[in-house]
C-alpha positions as CSV (number, residue, x, y, z in Angstrom):
1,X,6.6,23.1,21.1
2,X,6.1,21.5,24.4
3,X,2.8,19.1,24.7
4,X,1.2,17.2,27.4
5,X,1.6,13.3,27.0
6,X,-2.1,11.9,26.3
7,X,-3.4,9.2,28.3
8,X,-5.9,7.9,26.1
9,X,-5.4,5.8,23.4
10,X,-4.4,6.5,19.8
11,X,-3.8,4.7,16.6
12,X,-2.6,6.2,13.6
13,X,-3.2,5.1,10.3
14,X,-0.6,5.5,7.5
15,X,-1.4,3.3,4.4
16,X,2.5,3.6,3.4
17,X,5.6,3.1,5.7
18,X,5.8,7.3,5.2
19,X,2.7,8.4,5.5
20,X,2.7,9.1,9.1
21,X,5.9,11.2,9.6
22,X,5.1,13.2,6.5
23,X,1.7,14.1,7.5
24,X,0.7,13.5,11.3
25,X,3.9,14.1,12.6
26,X,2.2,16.7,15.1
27,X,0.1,14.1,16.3
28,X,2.2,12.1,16.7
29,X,3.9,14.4,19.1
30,X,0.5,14.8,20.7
31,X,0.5,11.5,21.4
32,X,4.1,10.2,22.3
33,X,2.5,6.9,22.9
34,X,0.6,6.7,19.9
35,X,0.5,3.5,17.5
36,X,1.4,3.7,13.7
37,X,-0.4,1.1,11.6
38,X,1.4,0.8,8.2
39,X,-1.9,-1.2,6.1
40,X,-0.1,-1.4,3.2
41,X,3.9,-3.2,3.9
42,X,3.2,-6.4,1.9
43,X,5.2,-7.8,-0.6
44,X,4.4,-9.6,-3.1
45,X,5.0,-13.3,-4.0
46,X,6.7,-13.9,-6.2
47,X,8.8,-10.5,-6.8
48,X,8.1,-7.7,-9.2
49,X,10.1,-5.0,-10.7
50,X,8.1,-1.5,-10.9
51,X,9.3,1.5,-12.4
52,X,8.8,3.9,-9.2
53,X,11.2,1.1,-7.8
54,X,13.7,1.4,-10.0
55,X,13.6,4.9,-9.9
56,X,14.1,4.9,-6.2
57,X,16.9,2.3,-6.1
58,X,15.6,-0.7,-6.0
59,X,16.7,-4.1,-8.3
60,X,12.7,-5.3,-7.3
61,X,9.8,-5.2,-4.7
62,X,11.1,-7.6,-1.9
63,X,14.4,-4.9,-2.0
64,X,12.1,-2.3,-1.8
65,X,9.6,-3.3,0.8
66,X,12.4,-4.5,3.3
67,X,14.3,-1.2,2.5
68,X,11.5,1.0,3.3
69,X,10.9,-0.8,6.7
70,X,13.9,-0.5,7.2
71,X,13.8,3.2,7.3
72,X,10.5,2.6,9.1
73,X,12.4,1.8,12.0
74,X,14.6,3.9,11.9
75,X,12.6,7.0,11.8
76,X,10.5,5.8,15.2
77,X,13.8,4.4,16.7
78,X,14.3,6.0,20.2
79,X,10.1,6.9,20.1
80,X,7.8,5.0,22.5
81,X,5.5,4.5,19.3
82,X,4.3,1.3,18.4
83,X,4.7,0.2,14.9
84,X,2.8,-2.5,13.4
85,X,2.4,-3.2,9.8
86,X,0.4,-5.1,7.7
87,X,1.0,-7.6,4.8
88,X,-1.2,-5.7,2.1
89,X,-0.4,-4.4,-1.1
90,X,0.0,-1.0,-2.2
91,X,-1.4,-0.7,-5.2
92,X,1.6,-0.7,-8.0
93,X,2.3,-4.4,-6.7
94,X,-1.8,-5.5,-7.0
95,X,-2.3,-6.9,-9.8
96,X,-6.4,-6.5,-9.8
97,X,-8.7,-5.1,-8.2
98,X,-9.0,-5.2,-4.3
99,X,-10.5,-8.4,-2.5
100,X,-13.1,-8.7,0.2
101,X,-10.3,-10.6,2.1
102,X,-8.0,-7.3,2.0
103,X,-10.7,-5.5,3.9
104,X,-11.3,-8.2,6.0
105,X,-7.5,-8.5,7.1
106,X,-8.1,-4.3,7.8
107,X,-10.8,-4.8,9.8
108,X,-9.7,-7.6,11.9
109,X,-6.5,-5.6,13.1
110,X,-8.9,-2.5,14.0
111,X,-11.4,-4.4,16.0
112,X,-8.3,-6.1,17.7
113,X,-6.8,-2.6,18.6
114,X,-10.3,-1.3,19.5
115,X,-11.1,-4.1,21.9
116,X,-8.3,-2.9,24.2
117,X,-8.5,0.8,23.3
118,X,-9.5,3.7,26.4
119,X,-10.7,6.5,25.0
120,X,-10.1,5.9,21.3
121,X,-8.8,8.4,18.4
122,X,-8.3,6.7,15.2
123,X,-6.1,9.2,13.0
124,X,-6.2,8.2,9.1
125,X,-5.8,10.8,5.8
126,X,-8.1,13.0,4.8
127,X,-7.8,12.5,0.7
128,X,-5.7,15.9,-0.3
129,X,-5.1,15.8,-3.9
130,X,-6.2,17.0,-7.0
131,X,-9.4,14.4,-8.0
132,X,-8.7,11.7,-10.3
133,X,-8.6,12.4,-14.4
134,X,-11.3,9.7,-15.2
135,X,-11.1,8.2,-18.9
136,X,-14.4,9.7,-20.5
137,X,-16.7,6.8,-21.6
138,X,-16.4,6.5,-24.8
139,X,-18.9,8.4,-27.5
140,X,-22.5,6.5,-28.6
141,X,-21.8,5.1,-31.8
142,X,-17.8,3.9,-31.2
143,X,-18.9,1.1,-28.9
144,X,-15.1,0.6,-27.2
145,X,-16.3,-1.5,-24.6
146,X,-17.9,-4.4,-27.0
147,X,-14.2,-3.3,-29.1
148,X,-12.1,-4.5,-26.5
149,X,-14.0,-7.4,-25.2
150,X,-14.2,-8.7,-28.8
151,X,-10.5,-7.6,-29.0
152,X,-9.0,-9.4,-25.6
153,X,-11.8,-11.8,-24.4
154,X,-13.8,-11.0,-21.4
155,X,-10.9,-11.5,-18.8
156,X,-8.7,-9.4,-20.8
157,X,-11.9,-6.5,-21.1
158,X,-11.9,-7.0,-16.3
159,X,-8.4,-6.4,-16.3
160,X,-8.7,-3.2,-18.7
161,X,-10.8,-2.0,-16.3
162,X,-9.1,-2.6,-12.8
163,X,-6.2,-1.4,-14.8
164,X,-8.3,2.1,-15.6
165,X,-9.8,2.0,-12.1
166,X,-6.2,1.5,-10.4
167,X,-4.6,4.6,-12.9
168,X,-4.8,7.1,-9.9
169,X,-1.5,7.9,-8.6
170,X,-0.3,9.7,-12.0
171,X,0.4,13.3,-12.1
172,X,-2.0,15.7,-14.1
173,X,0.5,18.2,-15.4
174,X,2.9,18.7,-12.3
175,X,-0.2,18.9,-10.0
176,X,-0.3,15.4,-7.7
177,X,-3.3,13.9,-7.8
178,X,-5.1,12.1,-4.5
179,X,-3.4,8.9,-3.9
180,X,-5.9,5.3,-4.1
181,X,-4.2,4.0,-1.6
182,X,-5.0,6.7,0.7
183,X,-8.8,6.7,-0.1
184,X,-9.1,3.0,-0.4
185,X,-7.7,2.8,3.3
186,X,-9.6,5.8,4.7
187,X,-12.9,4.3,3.4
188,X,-12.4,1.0,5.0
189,X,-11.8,2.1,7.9
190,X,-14.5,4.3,8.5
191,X,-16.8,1.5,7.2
192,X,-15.6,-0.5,9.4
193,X,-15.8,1.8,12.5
194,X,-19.5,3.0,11.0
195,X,-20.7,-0.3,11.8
196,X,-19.1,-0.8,14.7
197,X,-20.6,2.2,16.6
198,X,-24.2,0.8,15.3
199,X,-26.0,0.1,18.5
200,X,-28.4,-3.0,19.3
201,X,-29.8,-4.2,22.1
202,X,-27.5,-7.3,21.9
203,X,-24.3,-5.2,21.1
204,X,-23.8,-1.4,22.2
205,X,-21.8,0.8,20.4
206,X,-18.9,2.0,21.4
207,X,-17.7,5.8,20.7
208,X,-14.6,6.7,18.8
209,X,-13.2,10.0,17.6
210,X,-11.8,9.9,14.4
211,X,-9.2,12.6,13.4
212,X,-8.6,13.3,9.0
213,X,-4.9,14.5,8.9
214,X,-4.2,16.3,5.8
215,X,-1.9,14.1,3.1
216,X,1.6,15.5,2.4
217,X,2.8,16.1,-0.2
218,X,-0.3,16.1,-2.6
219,X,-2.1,18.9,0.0
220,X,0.8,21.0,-2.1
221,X,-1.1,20.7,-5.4
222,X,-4.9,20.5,-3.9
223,X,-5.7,20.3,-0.1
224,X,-8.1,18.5,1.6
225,X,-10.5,21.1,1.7
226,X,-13.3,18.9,-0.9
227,X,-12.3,15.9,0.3
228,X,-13.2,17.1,3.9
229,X,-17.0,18.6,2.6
230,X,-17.4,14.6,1.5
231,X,-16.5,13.6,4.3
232,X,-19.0,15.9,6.2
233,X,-21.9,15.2,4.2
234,X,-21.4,11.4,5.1
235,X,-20.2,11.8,8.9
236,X,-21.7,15.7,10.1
237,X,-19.6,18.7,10.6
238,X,-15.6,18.1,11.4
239,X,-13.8,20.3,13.7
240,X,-10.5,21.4,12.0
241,X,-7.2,22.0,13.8
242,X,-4.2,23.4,12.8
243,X,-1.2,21.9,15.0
244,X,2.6,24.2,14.4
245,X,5.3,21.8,13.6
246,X,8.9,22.6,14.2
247,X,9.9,22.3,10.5
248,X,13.8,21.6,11.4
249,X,12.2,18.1,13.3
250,X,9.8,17.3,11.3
251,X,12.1,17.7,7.5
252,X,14.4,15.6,9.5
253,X,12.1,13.2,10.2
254,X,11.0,12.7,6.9
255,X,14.2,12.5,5.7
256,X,14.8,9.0,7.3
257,X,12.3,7.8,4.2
258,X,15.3,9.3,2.0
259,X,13.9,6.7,-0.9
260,X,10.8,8.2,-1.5
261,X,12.6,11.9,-2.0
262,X,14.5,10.7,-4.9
263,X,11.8,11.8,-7.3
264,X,11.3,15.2,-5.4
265,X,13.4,16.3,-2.7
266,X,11.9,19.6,-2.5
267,X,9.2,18.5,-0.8
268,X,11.4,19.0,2.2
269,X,12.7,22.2,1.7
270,X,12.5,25.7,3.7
271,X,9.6,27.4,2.2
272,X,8.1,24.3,0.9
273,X,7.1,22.2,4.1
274,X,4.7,24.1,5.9
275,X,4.9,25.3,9.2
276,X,1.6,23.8,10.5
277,X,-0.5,20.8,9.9
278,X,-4.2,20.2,9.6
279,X,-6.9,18.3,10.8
280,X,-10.3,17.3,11.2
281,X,-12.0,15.5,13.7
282,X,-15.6,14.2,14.6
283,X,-16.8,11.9,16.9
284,X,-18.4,8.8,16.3
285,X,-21.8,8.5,16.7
């Protein structure tokens, strides 16, 4: 499909190194000179071994983080995109909950980019997924919580909790649920550009249009279709838009991230990677 280069400007934010060729790939083509933020290509210090990298390959995290820029690079070689990344951690590395200083590190490369921007569109995911399977609380009477505090201590009963708060990414059944990563870097950035756009006197807002793309491959199990009515209720009505992808392109895009197929290569097959991808935008205020 032929499209007219944009001249404004456009930044597209992919939590993981794939997240952007598997699910804005049509913006991106929109936008030839488009930037792709990676927020979470940290690794951590010193190394871990998780299963998902064993799985893929990988003797530990620092082999796993390089590898996957690696194919980063490889995937945008030849492109006029801009790739930068950020030091974060996704969320199998963390090893509690999120800091303040994460967010801060988030919002200091967004007000950088906006400084400069012309015409700003600020792309991120949408949250497709099936919801998380929360623990139930535990019944009156079995008092679990005083159980395990008495059990582990009171820093042993926070980490049981980050622990349950951070259990997101699993599979209920075969369905895929949301991913935390996605929703914990979708939030801050709209906080972030929320209070930006919050005129005074002393400092005008500014107006950006932000643009939901819908997560592949969890939109295969539920799409974004709640996560977009939250998002509605907080921000106003959001204009969707369904972009036609040349499948052929795009599986061979993805393919590049050949890693993160190992688990389920299917995801790329003909019948399985849908012909279009969606969108919503707003603008902000």
């Amino acid at each position: 499909m032929q499209v007219t280069p944009s001249a404004r400007d456009v930044l597209v934010v992919a939590p993981h190194p794939d997240d952007a060729a598997y699910s804005a790939s049509a913006v991106l083509a929109e936008h030839p000179h488009a930037t792709v933020l990676t927020v979470l290509a940290g690794a951590p210090s010193p190394p871990v071994v998780r299963s998902w990298d064993q799985q893929c390959g990988f003797r530990d995290s620092d082999h796993a983080v390089e590898a996957r820029r690696q194919e980063d690079d490889a995937a945008f070689a030849g492109t006029q995109h801009a790739l930068r990344r950020l030091p974060l951690l996704e969320a199998p590395y963390l090893t509690g909950p999120r800091t303040a200083q994460d967010a801060a590190v988030l919002d200091a490369e967004l007000e950088a980019w906006l400084s400069a921007a012309h015409e700003p569109l600020v792309c991120m995911p949408a949250g497709a997924g099936v919801p998380f399977r929360t623990i139930p609380a535990p019944p009156p009477g079995r008092r679990w919580t005083r159980v395990v505090k008495r059990i582990v201590g009171a820093p042993g009963k926070k980490l049981f909790d980050a622990a349950r708060r951070r259990h997101r990414n699993l599979t209920v059944g075969s369905a895929r649920t949301v991913n935390g990563d996605h929703l914990w870097v979708r939030d801050t950035v709209l906080d972030h550009l929320e209070h930006l756009i919050r005129a005074t006197p002393e400092a005008p807002g500014r107006t950006v249009e932000v643009e939901f793309y819908e997560d592949y491959p969890y939109l295969l199990s539920q799409d974004a279709t709640g996560a977009v009515e939250e998002l509605s209720a907080r921000l106003g009505p959001l204009d969707e838009r369904v972009r036609a992808v040349d499948t052929a392109v795009k599986r061979a895009l993805m393919e590049h991230y050949r890693s993160q197929l190992v688990g389920d290569s299917s995801i790329v097959d003909d019948g399985v990677l849908p012909p279009s991808e969606r969108s919503w935008t707003v603008r902000l205020p």
